[in-house]
N, C-alpha and C positions, 0 to 999 in steps of 0.2 A: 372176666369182665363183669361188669357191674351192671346192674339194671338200672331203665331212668329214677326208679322208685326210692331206691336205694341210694343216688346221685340228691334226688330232690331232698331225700332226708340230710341226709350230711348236711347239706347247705342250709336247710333249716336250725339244726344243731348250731351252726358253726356260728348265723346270725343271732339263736336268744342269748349263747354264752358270750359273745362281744355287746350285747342289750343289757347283759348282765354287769357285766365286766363295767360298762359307761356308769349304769346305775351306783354300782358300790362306787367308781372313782367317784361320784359328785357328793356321795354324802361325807366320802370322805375329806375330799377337798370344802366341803362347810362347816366342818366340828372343826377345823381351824380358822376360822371368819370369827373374829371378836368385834360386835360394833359397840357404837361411842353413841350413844343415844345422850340428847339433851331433852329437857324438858322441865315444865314448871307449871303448877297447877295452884290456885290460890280460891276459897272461897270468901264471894265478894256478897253473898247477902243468907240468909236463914230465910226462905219465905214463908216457912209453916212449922212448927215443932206441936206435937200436939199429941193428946192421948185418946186410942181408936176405941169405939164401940167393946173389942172385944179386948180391951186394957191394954196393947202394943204401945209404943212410943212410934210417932211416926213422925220424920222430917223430907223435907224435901229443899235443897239447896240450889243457889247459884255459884259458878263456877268458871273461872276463866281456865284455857288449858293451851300451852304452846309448848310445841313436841316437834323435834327434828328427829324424821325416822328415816333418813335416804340411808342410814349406815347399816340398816334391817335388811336391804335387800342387794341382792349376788345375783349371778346370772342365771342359779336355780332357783329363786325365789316366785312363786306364784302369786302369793298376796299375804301380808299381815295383817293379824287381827287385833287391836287393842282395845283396851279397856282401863276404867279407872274402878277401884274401889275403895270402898274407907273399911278402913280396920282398925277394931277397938276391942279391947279387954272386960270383962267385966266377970260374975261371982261364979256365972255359969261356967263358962267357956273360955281359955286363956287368948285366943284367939276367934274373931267373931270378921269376917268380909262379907261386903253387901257392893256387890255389881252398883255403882249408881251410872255410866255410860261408856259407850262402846262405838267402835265404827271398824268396818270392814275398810282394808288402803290399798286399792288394786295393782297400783304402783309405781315405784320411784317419783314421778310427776307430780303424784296428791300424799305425798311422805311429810309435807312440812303442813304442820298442825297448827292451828289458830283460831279457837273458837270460845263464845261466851254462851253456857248453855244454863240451860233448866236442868237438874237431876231427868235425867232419862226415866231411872226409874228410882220410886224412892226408897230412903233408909228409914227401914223396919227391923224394932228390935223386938223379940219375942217376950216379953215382960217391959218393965219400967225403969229399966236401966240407965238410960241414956241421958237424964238428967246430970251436966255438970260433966258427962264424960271429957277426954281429951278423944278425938279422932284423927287418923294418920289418911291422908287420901295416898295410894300408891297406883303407878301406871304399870301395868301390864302388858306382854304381847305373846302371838303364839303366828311365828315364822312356821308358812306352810310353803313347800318344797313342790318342786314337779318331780321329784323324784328323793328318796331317801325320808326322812324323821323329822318330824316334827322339832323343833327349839323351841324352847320358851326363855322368858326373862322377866325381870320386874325392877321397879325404879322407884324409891319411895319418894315423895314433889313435896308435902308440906302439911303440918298439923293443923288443929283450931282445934277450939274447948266450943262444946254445944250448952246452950244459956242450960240456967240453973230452976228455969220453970218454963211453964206452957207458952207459948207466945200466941195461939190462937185454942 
């Protein structure tokens, strides 16, 4: 016969390997979830391009962004995070991104995206580059789970060339 000790362990065992067991099924049931994200992002004005104290290029932009993200979220879904950033080339670095906005989507409800912003934060280039560049705004997300791995993804929305001088 068995003791209760020995009874209460079992049954402890018996609940983390079924805790377990649910955990792997959902991640695995989410590496096959492929979503259809739409979105479009357009810069609608340059309000500052200008070169800083300590010689940076600095811009800071207007931007419309309209983003359907209900196909990001499954029944494990906790919340997505996205973000926009512009990516450009230059002599340095073949690849250069700069965060310019972001919001946290708590869920399904606040997934369709609609907004005209200010660069949240601005584009700074580390030298004098940016003159004349072409830049690619791309959107971002990084699907976080209540259970299992992280997903990420990316959506490239739409180009612009930045003026060929200072504008302030």
């Amino acid at each position: 016969m068995h003791s209760w000790t020995q009874r209460l362990l079992a049954a402890a065992t018996t609940a983390a390997l079924l805790l377990a067991a649910t955990c792997a099924a959902a991640s695995a049931l989410d590496a096959f979830h492929v979503p259809s994200v739409e979105a479009q992002a357009h810069v609608t004005k340059i309000n500052q391009f200008r070169k800083q104290l300590n010689g940076n290029d600095k811009v800071t932009l207007t931007f419309n962004i309209s983003a359907k993200l209900e196909s990001l979220f499954t029944w494990n879904t906790k919340q997505v995070f996205v973000f926009v950033t512009a990516e450009y080339e230059n002599s340095k670095n073949s690849l250069n991104q700069v965060s310019l906005w972001d919001r946290i989507i708590p869920d399904k409800e606040h997934a369709n995206v609609q907004v005209e912003v200010k660069s949240k934060y601005p584009l700074i280039d580390q030298g004098t580059s940016l003159r004349g560049k072409k830049v690619q705004l791309v959107l971002h997300w990084h699907i976080m789970p209540n259970a299992g791995r992280m997903m990420r993804g990316k959506m490239p929305l739409s180009e612009f060339n930045l003026p060929d001088t200072y504008t302030s």
